[in-house]
One Martini backbone bead per residue (centre of mass of N, CA, C, O) as a GRO file, in nm:
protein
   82
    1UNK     BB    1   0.659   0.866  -1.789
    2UNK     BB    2   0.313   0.709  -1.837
    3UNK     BB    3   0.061   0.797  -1.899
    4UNK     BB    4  -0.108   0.647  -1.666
    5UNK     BB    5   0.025   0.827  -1.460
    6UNK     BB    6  -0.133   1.091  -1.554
    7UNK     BB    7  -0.402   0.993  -1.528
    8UNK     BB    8  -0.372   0.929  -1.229
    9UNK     BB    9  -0.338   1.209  -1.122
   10UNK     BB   10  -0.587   1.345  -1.227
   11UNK     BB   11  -0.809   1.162  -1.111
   12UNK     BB   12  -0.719   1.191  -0.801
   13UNK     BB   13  -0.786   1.466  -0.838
   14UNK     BB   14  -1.037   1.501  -0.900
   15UNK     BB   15  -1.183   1.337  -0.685
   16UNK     BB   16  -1.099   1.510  -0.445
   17UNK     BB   17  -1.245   1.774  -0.549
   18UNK     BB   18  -1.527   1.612  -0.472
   19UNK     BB   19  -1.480   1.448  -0.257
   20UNK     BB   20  -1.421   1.115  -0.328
   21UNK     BB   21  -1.415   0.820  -0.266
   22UNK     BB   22  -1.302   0.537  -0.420
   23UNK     BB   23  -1.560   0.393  -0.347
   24UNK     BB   24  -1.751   0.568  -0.476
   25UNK     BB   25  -1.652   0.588  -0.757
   26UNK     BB   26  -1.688   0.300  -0.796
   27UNK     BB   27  -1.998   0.250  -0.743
   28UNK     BB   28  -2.110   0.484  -0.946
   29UNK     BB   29  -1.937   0.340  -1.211
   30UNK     BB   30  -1.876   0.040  -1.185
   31UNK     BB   31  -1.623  -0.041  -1.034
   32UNK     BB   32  -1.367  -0.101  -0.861
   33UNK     BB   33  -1.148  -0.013  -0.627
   34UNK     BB   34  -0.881  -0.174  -0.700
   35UNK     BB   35  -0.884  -0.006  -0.992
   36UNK     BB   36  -0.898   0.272  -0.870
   37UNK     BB   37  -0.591   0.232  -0.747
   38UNK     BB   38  -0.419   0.151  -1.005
   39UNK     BB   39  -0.482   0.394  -1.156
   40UNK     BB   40  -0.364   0.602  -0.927
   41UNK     BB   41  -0.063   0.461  -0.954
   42UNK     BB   42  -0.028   0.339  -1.297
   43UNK     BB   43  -0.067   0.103  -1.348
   44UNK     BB   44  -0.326   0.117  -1.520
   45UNK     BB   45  -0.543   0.160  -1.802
   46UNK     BB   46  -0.809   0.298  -1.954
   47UNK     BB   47  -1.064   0.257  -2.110
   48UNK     BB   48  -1.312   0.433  -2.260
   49UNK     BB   49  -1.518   0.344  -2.064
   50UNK     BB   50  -1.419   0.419  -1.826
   51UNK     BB   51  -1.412   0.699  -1.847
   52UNK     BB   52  -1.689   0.773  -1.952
   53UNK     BB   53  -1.755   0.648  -1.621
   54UNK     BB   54  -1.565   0.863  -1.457
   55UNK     BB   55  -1.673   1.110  -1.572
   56UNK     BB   56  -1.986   1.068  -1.512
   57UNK     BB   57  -1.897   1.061  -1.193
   58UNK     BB   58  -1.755   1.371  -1.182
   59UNK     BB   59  -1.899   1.586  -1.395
   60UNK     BB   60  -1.758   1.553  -1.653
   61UNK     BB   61  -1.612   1.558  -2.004
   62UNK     BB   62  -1.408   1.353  -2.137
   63UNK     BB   63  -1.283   1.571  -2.301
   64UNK     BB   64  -1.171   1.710  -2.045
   65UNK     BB   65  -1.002   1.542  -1.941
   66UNK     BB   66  -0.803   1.502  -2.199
   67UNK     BB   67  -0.725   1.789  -2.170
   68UNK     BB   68  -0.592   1.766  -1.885
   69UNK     BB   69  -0.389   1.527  -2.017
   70UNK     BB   70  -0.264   1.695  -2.201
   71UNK     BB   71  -0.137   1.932  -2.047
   72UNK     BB   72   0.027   1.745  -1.838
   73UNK     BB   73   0.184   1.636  -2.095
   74UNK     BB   74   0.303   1.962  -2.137
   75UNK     BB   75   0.398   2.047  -1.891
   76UNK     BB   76   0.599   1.781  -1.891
   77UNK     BB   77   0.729   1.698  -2.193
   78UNK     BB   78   0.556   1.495  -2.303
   79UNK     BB   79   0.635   1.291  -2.643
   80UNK     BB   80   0.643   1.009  -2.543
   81UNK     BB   81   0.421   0.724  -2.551
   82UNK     BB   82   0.379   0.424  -2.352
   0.00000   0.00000   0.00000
């Protein structure tokens, strides 16, 4: 799999944990919802700006999501990013 699918899976988990909406999350980052549901499906992969605008409204800090993105894949065994 490639990184951006594990950043979709990674999102979609915050996301939820928040109990928050696609439509929410994308209103309130300034994003579209059609493209965090890209981003969740791995589809699209975010620019750092998308990043720290999707941190700042689930009330992480960016380096924490990378942090939990990077655990992801070594618990996956992930060593070549695509």
């Amino acid at each position: 799999m490639e990184i951006k699918v594990y950043f979709g899976m990674l999102l979609k988990r915050k996301r939820k944990e928040k109990r928050l909406s696609q439509q929410y999350l994308a209103n309130k980052s300034g994003l579209n919802r059609t493209y965090i549901s890209l981003m969740e499906r791995g589809l699209k992969a975010p620019s750092l700006t998308t990043i720290f605008k999707l941190s700042s409204t689930l009330e992480i800090d960016a380096s924490t999501l990378i942090k939990e993105l990077e655990r992801d894949l070594e618990i996956n065994n992930v060593k070549h990013l695509d």
